[in-house]
NUVEX-357277 format. One record per residue (C-alpha): residue number from 0; residue in one letter; x, y, z. Coordinates in Angstrom, 1 decimal, decimal comma. Layout:
BEGIN
+-----+---+--------+--------+--------+
|   k | r |     px |     py |     pz |
+-----+---+--------+--------+--------+
| NUM | a |      X |      Y |      Z |
...
+-----+---+--------+--------+--------+
This chain:
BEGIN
+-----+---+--------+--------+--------+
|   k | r |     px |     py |     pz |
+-----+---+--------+--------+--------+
|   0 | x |  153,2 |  -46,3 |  180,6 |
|   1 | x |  150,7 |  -49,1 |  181,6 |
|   2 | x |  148,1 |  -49,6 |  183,5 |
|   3 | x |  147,1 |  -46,3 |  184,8 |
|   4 | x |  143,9 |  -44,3 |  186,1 |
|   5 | x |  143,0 |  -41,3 |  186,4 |
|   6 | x |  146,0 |  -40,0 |  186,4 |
|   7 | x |  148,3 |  -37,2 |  184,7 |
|   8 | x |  151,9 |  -37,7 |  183,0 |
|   9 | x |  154,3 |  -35,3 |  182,1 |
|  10 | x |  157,8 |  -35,9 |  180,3 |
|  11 | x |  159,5 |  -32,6 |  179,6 |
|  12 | x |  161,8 |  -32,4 |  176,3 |
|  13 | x |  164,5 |  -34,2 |  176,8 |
|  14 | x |  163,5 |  -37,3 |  179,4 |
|  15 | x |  162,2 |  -39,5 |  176,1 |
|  16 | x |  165,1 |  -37,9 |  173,8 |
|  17 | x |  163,7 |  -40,2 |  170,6 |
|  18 | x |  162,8 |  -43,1 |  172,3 |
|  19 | x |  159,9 |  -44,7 |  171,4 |
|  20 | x |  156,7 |  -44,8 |  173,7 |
|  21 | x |  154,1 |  -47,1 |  174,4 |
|  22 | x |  150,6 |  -46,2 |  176,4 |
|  23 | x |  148,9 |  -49,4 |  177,7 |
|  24 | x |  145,8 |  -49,6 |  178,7 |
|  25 | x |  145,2 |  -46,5 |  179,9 |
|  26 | x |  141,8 |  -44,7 |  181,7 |
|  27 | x |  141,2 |  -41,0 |  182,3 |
|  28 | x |  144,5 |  -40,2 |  182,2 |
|  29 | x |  146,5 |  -37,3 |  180,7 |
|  30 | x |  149,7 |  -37,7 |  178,8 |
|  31 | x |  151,5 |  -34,8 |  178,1 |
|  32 | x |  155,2 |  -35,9 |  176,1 |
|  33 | x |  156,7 |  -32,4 |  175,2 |
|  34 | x |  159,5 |  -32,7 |  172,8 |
|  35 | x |  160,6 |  -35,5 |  170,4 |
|  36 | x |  160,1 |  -39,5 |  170,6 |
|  37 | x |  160,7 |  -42,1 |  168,3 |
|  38 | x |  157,4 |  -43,6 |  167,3 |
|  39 | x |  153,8 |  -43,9 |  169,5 |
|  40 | x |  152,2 |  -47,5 |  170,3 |
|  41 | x |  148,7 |  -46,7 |  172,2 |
|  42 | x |  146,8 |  -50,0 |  172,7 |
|  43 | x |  143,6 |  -49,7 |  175,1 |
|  44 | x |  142,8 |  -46,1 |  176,0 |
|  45 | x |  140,1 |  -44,9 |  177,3 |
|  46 | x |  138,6 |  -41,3 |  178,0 |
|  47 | x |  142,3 |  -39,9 |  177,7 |
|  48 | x |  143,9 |  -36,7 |  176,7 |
|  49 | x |  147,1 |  -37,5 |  174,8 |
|  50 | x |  149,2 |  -34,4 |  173,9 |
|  51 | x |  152,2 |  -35,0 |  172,1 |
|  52 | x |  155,1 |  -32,4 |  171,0 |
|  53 | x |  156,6 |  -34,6 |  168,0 |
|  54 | x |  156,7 |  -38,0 |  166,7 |
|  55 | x |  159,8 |  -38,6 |  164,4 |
|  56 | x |  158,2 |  -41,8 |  163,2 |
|  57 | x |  154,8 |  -43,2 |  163,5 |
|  58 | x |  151,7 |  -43,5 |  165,6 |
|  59 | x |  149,7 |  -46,5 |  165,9 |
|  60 | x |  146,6 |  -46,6 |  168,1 |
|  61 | x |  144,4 |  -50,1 |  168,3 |
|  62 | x |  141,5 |  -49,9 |  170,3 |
|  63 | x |  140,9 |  -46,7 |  171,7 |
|  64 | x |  137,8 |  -45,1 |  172,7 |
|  65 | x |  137,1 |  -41,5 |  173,9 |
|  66 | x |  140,0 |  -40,1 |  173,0 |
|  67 | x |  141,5 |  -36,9 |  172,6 |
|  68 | x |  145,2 |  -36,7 |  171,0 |
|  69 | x |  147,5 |  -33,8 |  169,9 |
|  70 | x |  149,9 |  -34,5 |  168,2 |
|  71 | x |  152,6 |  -34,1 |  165,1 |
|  72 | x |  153,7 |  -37,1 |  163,2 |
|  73 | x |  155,5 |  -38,3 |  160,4 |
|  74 | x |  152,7 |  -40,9 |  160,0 |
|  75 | x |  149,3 |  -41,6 |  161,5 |
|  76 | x |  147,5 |  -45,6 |  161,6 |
|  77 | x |  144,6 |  -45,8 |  163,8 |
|  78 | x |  142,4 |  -49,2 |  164,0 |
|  79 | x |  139,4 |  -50,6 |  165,9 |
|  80 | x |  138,7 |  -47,6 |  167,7 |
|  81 | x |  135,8 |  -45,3 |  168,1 |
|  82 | x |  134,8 |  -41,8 |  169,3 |
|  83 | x |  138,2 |  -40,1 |  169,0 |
|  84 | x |  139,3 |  -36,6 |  168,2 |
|  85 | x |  142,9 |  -35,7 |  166,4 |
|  86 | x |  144,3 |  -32,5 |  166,4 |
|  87 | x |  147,3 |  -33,5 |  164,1 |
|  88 | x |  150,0 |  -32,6 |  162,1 |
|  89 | x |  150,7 |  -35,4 |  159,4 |
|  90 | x |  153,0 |  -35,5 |  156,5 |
|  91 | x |  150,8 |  -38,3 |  154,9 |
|  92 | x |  147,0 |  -38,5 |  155,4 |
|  93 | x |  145,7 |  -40,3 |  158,3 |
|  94 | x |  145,4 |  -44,4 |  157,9 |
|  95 | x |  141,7 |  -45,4 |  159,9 |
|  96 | x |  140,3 |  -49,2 |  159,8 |
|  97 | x |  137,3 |  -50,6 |  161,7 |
|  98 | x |  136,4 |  -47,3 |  163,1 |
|  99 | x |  133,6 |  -45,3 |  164,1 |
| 100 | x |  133,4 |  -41,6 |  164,9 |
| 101 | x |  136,6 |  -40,1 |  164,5 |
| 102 | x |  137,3 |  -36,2 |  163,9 |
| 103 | x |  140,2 |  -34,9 |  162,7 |
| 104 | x |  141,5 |  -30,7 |  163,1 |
| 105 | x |  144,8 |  -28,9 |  162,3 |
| 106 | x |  148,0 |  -29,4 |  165,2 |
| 107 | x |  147,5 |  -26,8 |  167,7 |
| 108 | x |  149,5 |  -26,7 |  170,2 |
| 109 | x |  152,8 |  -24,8 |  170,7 |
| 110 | x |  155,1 |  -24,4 |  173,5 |
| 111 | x |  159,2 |  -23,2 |  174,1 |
| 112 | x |  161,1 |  -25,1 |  172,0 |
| 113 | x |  158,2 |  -26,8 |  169,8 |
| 114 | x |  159,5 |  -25,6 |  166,3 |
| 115 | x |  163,0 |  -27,4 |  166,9 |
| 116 | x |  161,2 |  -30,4 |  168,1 |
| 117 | x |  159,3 |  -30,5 |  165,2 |
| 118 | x |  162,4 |  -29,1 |  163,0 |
| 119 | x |  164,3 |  -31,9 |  164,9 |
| 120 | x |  162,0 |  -34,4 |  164,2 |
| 121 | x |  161,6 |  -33,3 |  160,3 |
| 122 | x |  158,4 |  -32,8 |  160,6 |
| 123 | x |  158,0 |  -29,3 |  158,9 |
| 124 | x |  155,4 |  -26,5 |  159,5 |
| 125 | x |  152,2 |  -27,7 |  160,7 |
| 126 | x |  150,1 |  -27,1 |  157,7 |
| 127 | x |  146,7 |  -25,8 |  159,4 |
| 128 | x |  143,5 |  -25,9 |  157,5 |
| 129 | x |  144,0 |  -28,4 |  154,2 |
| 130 | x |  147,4 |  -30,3 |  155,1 |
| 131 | x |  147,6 |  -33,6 |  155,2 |
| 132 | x |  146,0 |  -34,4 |  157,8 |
| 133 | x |  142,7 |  -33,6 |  156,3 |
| 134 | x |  143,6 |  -36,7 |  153,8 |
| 135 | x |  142,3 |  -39,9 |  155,8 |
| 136 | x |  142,2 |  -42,8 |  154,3 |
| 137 | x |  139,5 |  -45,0 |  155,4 |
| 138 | x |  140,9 |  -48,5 |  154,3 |
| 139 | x |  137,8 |  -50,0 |  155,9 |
| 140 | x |  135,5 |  -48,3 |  153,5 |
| 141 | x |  136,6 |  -50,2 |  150,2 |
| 142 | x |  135,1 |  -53,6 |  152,0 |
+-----+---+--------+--------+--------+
């Protein structure tokens, strides 16, 4: 998906099947992937809603801003971005470099079929208060 504005997406389970997904340069838009993809490339978002049912690999995002994203993932690696909010299930702590203001919460979103996506996806339980998601690692910090 590139290119967009102000616009909302919607991929039931089952129209990605594992395929990875990227979202290019994207403004005021809503994504909404329900079910399981392979991994999540987000380059260039701005004041979008991401919601995201399970991400059997890894999510990147470079140089977001204003950002709201909901997601499970195996792992998390966000750069160069500012002014973002995760709700987020992890199985490693959260990877941030070069950013400012970002908040992270506990995965809350649930829907029919969620727990086999995540299942699927061998992502586990979302943890809620004190997973691993609540481990960032702000690689920019040691500089």
């Amino acid at each position: 998906f590139e290119g967009l504005r102000n616009q909302t997406v919607s991929r039931s389970a089952g129209d990605l099947s594992g395929q990875d997904v990227t979202l290019r340069d994207l403004e005021g838009c809503r994504v909404v992937l329900l079910g399981g993809i392979g991994a999540l490339h987000c380059f260039n978002m701005s004041g979008c809603e991401i919601v995201v049912g399970a991400v059997g690999s890894s999510s990147i995002l470079y140089s977001c801003e204003n950002c709201v994203f909901t997601m499970a993932t195996k792992q998390l690696r966000v750069h160069d971005s500012k002014a973002l909010l995760f709700h987020v299930h992890t199985l490693s702590g959260p990877v941030v470099e070069r950013c400012q203001r970002i908040a992270f919460a506990p995965f809350d979103v649930a829907y029919d079929g969620s727990e086999a996506h995540l299942h699927e996806a061998a992502l586990g339980t979302p943890a809620g208060a004190g997973g691993p998601w609540a481990d960032v690692q702000d690689f920019n910090w040691h500089r």
